[in-house]
C-alpha positions in Angstrom: 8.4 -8.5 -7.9 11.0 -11.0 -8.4 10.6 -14.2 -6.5 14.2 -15.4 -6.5 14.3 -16.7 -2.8 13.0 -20.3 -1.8 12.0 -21.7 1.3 10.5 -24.8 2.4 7.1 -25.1 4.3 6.7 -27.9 7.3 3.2 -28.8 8.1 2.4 -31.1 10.7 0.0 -33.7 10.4 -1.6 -36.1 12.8 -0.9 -39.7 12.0 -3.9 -42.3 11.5 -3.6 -43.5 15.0 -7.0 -45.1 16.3 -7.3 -41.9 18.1 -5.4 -43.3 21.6 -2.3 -41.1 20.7 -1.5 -37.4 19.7 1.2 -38.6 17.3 2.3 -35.9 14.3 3.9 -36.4 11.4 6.2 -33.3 10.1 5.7 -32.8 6.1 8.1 -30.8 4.3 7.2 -29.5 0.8 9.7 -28.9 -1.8 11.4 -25.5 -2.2 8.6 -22.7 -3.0 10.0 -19.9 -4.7 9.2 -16.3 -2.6 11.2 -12.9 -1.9 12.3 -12.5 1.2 12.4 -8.9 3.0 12.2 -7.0 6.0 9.3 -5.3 8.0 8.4 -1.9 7.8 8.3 -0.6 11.8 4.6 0.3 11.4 4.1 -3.1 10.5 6.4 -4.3 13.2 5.2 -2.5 15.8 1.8 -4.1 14.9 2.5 -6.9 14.7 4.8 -7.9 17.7 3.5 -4.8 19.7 7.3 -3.8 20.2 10.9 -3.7 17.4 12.1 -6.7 16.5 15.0 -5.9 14.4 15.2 -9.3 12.9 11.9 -9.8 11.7 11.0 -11.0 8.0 8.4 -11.0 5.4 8.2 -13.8 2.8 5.8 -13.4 -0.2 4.9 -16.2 -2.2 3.4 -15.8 -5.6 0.7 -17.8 -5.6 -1.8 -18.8 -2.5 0.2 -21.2 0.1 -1.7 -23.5 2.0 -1.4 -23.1 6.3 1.7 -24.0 7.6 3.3 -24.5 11.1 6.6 -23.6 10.5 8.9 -22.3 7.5 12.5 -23.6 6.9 15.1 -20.9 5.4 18.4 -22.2 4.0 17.7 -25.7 5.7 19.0 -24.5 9.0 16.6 -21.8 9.9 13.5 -22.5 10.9 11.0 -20.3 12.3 7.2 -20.3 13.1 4.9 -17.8 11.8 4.1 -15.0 13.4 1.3 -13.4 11.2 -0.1 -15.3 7.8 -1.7 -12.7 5.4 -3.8 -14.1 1.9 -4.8 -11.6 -0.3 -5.7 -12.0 -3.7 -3.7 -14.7 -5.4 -0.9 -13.9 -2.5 0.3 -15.2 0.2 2.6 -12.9 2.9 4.1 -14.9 6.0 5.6 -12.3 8.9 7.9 -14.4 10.7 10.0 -12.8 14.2 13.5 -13.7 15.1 14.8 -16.3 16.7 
């Protein structure tokens, strides 16, 4: 599989408050490389429970750590619908907007 795509990941942190406020801190990591491609309608249909025509998969090649939201071309950004690790993979099904 060629990983030719690249996203960035955003991961929100809390910041070291002394625990009075729910403040978080958005981290963005550099650009991951991963191939970007659509969802089979089995998979769609379990996934959302219904077609969504624009919905992606994004498989990284090595194991990616959680994430709260994944940034495509630095305009899109999406939260993840399903995250999937298997063996030193990592598969993200994200929906449409």
């Amino acid at each position: 599989m060629r990983y030719n795509d690249r996203v960035k990941i955003i991961t929100n942190q809390k910041a070291d408050n002394d625990g009075w406020d729910d403040e978080v801190k958005p981290i963005t990591s550099d650009w991951l490389p991963c191939r970007i491609t659509g969802v089979g309608d089995e998979l769609n249909m379990g996934v959302f429970g219904k077609y969504e025509s624009g919905a992606q998969e994004i498989h990284f090649k090595n194991k990616v750590p959680n994430m709260d939201y994944v940034l495509i071309d630095e305009t899109v950004k999406r939260k993840p619908t399903v995250i999937k690790q298997a063996r030193k993979n990592t598969v993200v099904i994200i929906g449409s907007v």
